[in-house]
N, C-alpha and C positions, 0 to 999 in steps of 0.2 A: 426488391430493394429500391428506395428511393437515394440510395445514392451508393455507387461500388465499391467503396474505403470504407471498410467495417474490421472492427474488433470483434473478433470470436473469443466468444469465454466459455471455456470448457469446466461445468459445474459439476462432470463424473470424476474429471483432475483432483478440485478441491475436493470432494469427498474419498477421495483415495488420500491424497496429500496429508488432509484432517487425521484418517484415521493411521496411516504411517507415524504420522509422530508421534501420536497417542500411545502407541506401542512402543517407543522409545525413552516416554513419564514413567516416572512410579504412578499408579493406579490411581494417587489420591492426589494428585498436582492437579489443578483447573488449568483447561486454555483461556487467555483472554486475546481475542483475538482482532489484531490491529487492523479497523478500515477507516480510518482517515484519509484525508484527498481521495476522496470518493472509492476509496476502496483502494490505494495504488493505481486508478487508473481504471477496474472493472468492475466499476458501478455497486456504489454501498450499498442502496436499497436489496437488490435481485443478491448478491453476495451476504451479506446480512440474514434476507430470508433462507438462503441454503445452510450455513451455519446454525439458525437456529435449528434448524430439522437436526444439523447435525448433533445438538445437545450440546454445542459451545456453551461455557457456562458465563462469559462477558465479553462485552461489544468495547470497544475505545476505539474514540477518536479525538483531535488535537483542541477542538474549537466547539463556543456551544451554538454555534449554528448546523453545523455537522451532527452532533449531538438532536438536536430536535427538529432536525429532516428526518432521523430515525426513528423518534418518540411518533412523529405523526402515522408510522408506520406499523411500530412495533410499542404496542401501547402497556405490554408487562416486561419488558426485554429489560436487562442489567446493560445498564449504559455508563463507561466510562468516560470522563473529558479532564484527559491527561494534562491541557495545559490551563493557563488561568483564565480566568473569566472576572471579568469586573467586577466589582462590588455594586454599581444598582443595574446589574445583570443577574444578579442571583436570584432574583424574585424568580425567573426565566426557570434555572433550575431546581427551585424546591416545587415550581406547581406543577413540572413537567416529571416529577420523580426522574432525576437525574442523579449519578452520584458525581461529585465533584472532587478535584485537586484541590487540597490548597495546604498552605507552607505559611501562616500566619494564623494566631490567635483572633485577630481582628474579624479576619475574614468567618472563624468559627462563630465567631458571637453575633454577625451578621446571619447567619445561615442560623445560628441557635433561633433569632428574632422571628423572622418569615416562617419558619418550620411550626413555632407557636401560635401566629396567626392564623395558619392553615391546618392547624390542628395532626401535624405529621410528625415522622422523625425522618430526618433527610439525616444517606449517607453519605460520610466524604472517606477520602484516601490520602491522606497525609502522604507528602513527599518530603524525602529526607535525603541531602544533597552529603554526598560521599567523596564527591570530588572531581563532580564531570562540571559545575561551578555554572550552572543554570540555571535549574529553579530548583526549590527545596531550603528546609530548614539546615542550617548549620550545622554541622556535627561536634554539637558542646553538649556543657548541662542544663544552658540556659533553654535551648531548645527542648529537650527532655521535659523542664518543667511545663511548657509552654505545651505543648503535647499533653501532658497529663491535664492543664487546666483546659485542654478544649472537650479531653475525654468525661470531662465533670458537667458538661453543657446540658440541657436538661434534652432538648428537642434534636441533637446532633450524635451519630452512632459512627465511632470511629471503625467503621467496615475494615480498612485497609491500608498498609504505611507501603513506601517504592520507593527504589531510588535506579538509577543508571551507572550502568557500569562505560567508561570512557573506551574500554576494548584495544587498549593500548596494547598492552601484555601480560601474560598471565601472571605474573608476579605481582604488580600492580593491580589488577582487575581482583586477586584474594585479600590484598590491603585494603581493597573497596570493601567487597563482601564480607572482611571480618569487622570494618566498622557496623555493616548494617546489622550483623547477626549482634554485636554487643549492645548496639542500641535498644534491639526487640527484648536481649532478655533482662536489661534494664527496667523496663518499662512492664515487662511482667512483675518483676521484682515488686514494683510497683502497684498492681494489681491490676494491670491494662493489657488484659490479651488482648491482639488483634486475629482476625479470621483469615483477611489475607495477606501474607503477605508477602512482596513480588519484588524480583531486581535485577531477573534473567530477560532480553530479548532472542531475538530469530537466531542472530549467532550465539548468545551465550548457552541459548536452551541447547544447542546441539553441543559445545565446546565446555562445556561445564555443567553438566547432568547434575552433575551435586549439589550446585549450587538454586534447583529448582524452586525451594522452598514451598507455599502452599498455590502458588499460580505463576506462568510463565507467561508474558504477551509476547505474540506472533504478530510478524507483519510481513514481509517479505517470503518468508517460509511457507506460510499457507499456501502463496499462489505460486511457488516453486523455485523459488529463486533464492542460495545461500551462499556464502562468503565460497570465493574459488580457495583461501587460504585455510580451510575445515576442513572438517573428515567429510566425504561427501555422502546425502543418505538418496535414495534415488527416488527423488521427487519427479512430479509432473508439470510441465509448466501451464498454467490454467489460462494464458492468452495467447490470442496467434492473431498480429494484424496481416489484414489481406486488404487487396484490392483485384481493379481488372485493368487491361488495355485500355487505353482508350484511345490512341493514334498510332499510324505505324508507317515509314517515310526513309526514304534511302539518303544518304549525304555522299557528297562524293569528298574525297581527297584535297583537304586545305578550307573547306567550309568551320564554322564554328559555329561554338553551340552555347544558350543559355547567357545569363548577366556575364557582363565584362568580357564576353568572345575570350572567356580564360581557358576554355579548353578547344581542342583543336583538332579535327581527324585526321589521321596518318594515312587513311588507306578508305576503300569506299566501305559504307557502313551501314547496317541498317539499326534504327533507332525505333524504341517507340518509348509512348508517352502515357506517362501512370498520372491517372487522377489524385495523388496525397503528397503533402509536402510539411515545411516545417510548423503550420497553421495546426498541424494535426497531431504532432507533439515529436517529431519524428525530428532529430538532431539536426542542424543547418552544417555543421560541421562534417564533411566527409574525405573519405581519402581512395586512394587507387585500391583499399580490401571494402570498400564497401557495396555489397551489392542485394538485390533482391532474387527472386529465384520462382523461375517460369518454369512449367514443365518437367521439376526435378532437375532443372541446367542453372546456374549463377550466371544472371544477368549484373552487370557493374554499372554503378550509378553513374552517371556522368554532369560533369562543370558543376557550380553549385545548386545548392537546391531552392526550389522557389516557393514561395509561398505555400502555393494550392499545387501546384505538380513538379513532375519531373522528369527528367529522360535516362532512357537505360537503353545499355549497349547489348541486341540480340540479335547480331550477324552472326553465332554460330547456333542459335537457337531454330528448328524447324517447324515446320507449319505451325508456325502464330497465329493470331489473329484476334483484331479488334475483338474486346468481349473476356478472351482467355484470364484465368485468375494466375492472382501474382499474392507470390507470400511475400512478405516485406520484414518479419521477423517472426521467428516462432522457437522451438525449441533444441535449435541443432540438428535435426534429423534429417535427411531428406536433401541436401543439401541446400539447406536454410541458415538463412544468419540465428545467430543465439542473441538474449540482451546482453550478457557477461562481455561478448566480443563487442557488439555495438556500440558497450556503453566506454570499454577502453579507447575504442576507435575513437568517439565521439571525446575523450576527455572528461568524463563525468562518471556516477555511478548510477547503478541498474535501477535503484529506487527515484532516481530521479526523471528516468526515462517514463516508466510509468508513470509517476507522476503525473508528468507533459502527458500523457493521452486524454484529451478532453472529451466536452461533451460534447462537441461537434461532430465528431464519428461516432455512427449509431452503434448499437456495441448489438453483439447477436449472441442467446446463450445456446445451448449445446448440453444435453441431460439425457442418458440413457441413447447417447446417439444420435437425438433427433432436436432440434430446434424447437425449444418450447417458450423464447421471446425474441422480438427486436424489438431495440428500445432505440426512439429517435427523442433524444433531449429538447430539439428544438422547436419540437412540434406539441400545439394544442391537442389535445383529444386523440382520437384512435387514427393512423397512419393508414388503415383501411380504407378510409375516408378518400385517401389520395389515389387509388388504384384504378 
């Protein structure tokens, strides 16, 4: 390894994970499954590639640059781009066969044009706004009509209509889903089936089975991680950040430690020092439950956290040493910190921890047991090179 703060992404997880849920659909609901911000965190490309094996039947992500990192990749792959995209950006999406959002007639008749010139039919997924008050067409008649005049478009195949559900409460979240379900059979009425179509995420697909309709999009679920307030189904979690030692130094009684000398030893101590910090996506925010965990023992993080490192308190921890691996979060086991705790401790939620793991830590995947990538973001060409 060229550097000892790496994300391990366990690709045996996801395909257990994948096929747990699958078994919890009805037979005929598609996955589409969410990797935006690079996947949550564990790398779209290499994530993307294991889903397609696993017969996921669509890709989403927020942005169409996100969107045709994966076209360069995945050159027959059903690509969603959930949020908007410009109007003289679309050229982007009809040469890269993308399917597109979009919540305006305009924008149809746009995407109708370029589809003509290039001799195609480019899909889109109409969004239809229920009342999470983001994006999406209105829930009127004007809307209705506007929908059906894009479904008249010569060059444009209405694949798909979505909407979100706010996840307030289950009372509310059925006044969502009965406007969507009256819209769609409006619109058959009309003579406009649509193929997909979607309004369940991570938590609703688990908290409202019923509400599945012809596809559900996963985000957070795939990689293991669901509302602590659900039924719980026992997922894998598909990341574990590690590192190593990398100093190890005794303090004695009334020394301090880290910015602003805000923490303070009560007693002599021995310290060492972990190469990752908040540069790595790892919360700046910590408290007296936050810790990492050497050798199966919980190491406590100490003062605040610095950029690129930080120090942990392992005076009851035995033969250390420079080098030894440190799990920094993984999935509760072992005693390990979980995200769910990290991310209350920290003030935030789980999907945003992910998130924050950039490409600065090389991410290592994990497949039938054995390590069969490391991927260094920051580096030209093959990392062998370096050895």
């Amino acid at each position: 390894m060229l550097r000892d703060t790496f994300l391990e992404i366990n690709l045996d997880n996801l395909e257990f994970n994948i096929n747990l849920i699958r078994s919890k659909l009805n037979e005929n609901v598609k996955i589409c499954a969410v990797i935006k911000a690079d996947a949550y965190g564990h790398g779209a490309i290499s994530i993307a590639k294991k889903l397609i094996e696993l017969d996921v039947e669509y890709l989403a992500v927020a942005t169409l640059v996100e969107a045709l990192e994966l076209r360069d990749y995945f050159k027959s792959a059903k690509i969603l781009i959930m949020g908007y995209t410009q109007d003289y950006n679309l050229k982007h999406v009809v040469n890269a066969g993308i399917t597109q959002t979009i919540f305006s007639y305009e924008q149809g008749v746009i995407l109708d044009g370029l589809s003509k010139e290039k001799e195609v039919i480019s899909n889109v997924h109409i969004k239809y706004d229920t009342g999470f008050n983001r994006l999406g067409f209105k829930d009127n008649f004007e809307s209705i009509e506007e929908i059906l005049k894009i479904s008249k478009l010569s060059n444009v195949h209405i694949e798909g209509m979505f909407s979100h559900f706010s996840l307030s409460d289950s009372g509310r979240d059925k006044v969502q889903f009965n406007k969507f379900a009256k819209v769609i059979e409006l619109l058959k009425e009309n003579n406009l089936n649509i193929d997909l179509t979607h309004i369940s995420d991570s938590i609703a697909s688990i908290r409202y089975p019923e509400y599945s309709l012809d596809m559900v999009r996963l985000g957070a679920l795939i990689y293991g991680y669901q509302s602590t307030n659900d039924i719980q189904i026992p997922l894998k979690s598909v990341m574990t950040f590690k590192t190593k030692i990398s100093h190890i130094k005794e303090i004695s009684k009334g020394e301090h430690l880290g910015y602003d000398e805000n923490w303070t030893a009560d007693a002599k101590m021995k310290i060492a020092t972990l190469p990752f910090g908040y540069a790595d996506g790892y919360p700046r925010k910590t408290s007296e439950d936050t810790f990492v965990t050497i050798g199966g023992k919980k190491a406590k993080i100490l003062g605040l956290l610095c950029m690129d490192q930080c120090m942990v308190d392992v005076t009851d921890v035995e033969n250390i040493k420079v080098g030894d691996e440190v799990t920094i979060f993984s999935d509760g086991n072992n005693n390990t910190m979980d995200l769910n705790t990290l991310s209350r401790i920290s003030g935030t939620n789980k999907n945003s921890l992910l998130c924050a793991m950039n490409r600065r830590t090389p991410k290592v995947y994990i497949e039938t047991g054995k390590i069969i990538e490391t991927k260094y973001y920051l580096l030209k060409g093959d990392p062998n090179e370096y050895q």
